[in-house]
C-alpha positions in Angstrom: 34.9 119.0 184.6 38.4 119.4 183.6 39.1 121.4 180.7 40.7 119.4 177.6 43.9 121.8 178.0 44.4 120.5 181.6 43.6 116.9 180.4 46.4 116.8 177.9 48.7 118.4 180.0 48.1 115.5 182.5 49.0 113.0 180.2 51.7 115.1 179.2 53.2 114.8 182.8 52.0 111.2 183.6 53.5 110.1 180.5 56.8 112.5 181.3 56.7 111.0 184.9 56.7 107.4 183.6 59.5 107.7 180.9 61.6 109.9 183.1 61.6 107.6 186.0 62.5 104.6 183.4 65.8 106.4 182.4 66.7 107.0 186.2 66.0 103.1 187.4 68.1 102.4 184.4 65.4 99.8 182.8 65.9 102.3 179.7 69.6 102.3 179.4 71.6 104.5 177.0 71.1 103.9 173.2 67.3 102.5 174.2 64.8 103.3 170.9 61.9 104.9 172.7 59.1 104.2 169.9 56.3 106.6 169.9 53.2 104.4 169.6 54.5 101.9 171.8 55.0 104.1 174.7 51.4 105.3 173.5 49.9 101.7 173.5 51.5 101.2 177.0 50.2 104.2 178.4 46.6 104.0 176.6 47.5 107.9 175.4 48.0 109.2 171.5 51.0 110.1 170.8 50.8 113.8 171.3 51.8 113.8 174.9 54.1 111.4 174.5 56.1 113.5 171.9 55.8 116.4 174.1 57.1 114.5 177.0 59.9 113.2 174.9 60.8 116.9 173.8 61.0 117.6 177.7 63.3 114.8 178.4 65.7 116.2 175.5 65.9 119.5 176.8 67.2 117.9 180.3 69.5 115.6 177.8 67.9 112.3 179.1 66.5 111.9 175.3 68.4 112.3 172.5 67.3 112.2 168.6 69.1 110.5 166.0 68.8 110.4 162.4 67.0 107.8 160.9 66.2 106.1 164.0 64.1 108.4 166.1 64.7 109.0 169.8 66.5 107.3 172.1 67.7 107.4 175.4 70.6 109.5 175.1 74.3 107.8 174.6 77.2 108.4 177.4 79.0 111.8 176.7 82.7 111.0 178.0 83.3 114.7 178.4 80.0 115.4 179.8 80.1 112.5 182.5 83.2 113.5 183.8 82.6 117.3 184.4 79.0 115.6 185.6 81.0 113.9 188.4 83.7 116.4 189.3 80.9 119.0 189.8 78.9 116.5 191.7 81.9 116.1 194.2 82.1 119.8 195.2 78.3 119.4 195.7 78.4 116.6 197.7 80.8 117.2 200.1 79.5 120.5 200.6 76.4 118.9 201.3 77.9 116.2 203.4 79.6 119.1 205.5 76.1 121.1 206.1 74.4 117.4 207.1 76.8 117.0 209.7 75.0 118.4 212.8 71.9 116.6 211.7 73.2 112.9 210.8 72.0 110.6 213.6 73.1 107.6 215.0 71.3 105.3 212.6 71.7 107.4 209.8 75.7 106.4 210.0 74.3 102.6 211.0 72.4 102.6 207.7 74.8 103.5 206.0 77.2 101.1 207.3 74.6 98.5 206.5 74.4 99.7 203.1 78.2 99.6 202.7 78.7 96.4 204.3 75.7 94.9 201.5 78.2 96.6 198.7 80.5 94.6 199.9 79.1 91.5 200.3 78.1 91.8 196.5 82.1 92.2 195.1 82.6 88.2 194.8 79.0 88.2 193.2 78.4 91.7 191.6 76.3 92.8 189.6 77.3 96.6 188.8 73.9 97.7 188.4 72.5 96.8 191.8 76.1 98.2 193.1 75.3 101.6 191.4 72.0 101.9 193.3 73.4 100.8 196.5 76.4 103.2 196.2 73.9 106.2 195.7 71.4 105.0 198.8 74.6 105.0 200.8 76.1 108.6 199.6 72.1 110.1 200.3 72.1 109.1 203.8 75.2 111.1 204.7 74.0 114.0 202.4 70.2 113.8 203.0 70.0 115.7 205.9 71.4 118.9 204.3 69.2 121.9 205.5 70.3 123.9 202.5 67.1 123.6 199.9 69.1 124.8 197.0 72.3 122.7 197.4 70.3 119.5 197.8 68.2 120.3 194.8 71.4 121.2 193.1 73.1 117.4 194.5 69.7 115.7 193.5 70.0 116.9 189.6 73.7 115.8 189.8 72.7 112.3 190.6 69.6 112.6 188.3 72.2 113.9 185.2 74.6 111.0 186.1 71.9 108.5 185.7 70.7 109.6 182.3 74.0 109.4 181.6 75.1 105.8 181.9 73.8 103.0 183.3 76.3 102.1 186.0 79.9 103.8 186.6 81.0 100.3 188.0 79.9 98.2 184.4 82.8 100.6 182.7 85.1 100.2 186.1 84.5 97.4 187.6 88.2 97.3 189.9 87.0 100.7 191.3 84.4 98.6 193.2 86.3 97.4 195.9 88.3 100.6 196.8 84.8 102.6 196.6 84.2 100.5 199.4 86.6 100.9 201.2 86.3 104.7 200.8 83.3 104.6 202.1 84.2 103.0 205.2 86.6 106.1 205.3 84.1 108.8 205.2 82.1 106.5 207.9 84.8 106.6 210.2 85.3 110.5 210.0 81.7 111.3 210.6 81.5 109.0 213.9 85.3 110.4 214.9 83.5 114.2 214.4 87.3 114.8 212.5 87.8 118.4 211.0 84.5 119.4 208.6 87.1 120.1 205.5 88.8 117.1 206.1 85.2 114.8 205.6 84.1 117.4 202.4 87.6 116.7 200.5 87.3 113.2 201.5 84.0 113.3 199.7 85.3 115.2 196.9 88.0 113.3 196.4 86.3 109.7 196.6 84.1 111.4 193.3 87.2 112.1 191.2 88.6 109.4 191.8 86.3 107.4 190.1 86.4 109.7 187.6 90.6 109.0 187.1 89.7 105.7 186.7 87.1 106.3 184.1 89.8 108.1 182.2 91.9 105.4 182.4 89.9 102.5 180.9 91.6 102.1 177.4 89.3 103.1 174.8 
């Protein structure tokens, strides 16, 4: 029989798991009231593990707590999503680079595919389906990257970035079309085998600037 320790620290992480993986598909989007007792209701818990999975999701910065309202999903940090981003470029290409001997044939053709359903969306789009696509494409050229610590460190970089907005392409929506494009770019180098540092600042540099136009959107 489990101990009543144990059984509270399962709730705990089941109720963690479920409101953690609600900030990261977006359905909880920044500024979203996270009540207490409803999440408790929901989850058939009290509201002990609930706090303490909240409390877990503000030390990561998912979960913020303002006063007078309670927690919430935490707001978009300007400052904090563009150092988010620049750091995930170094990452990424880096990881892109180390994937190289291992991407296959229809890794690059899913990827394509992914691309080419990005595009198809631009006369139609819907930013938030565009953001998940965009990061389905980026981990199959980086998902084969033998290095454990570098793809765990890639994987909280594209956890931190969710948390932090709900889509990049709902604040820039004319990046779209060039991220695209970009894309296509990075395809072509992979199949053409061109020079590893020329693919990772290609990489890089597809990150920032996304991050340039972010800076540019008059506030």
């Amino acid at each position: 029989m489990p101990t009543q320790t144990t059984e509270r620290t399962s709730k705990s992480q089941r109720t963690y798991d479920w409101i953690r993986e609600r900030i990261l598909r977006r359905e909880f989007n920044p500024g979203y009231r996270l009540v207490l007792s409803s999440i408790a209701s929901e989850l058939e818990v009290s509201t002990v593990p609930v706090r303490e999975a909240i409390r877990r999701l503000e030390a990561e910065g998912l979960v913020e707590f303002e006063r007078n309202v309670g927690a919430r999903v935490a707001m978009v940090n300007e400052g904090e999503y563009a150092e988010t981003m620049q750091t995930l470029g170094f990452l990424e290409g880096a990881a892109t680079v180390l994937s190289l001997p291992h991407i296959t044939g229809e890794d690059i053709a899913r990827a394509q595919a992914i691309n080419d359903q990005m595009r198809a969306m631009l006369s139609d789009f819907d930013p938030v389906v565009f953001t998940t696509l965009n990061e389905k494409f980026h981990r199959m050229i980086f998902g084969r990257c033998p290095n454990a610590h570098l793809s765990a460190l890639v994987d909280r970089g594209w956890e931190r970035m969710a948390g932090l907005r709900s889509s990049t392409f709902s604040f820039v929506p004319e990046r779209a079309p060039r991220s695209v494009d970009e894309h296509d770019e990075i395809l072509r180098l992979i199949r053409d085998a061109a020079d590893p540092t020329e693919i990772e600042m290609t990489v890089r540099h597809h990150k920032w600037r996304t991050v340039q136009a972010f800076k540019e959107i008059p506030r």
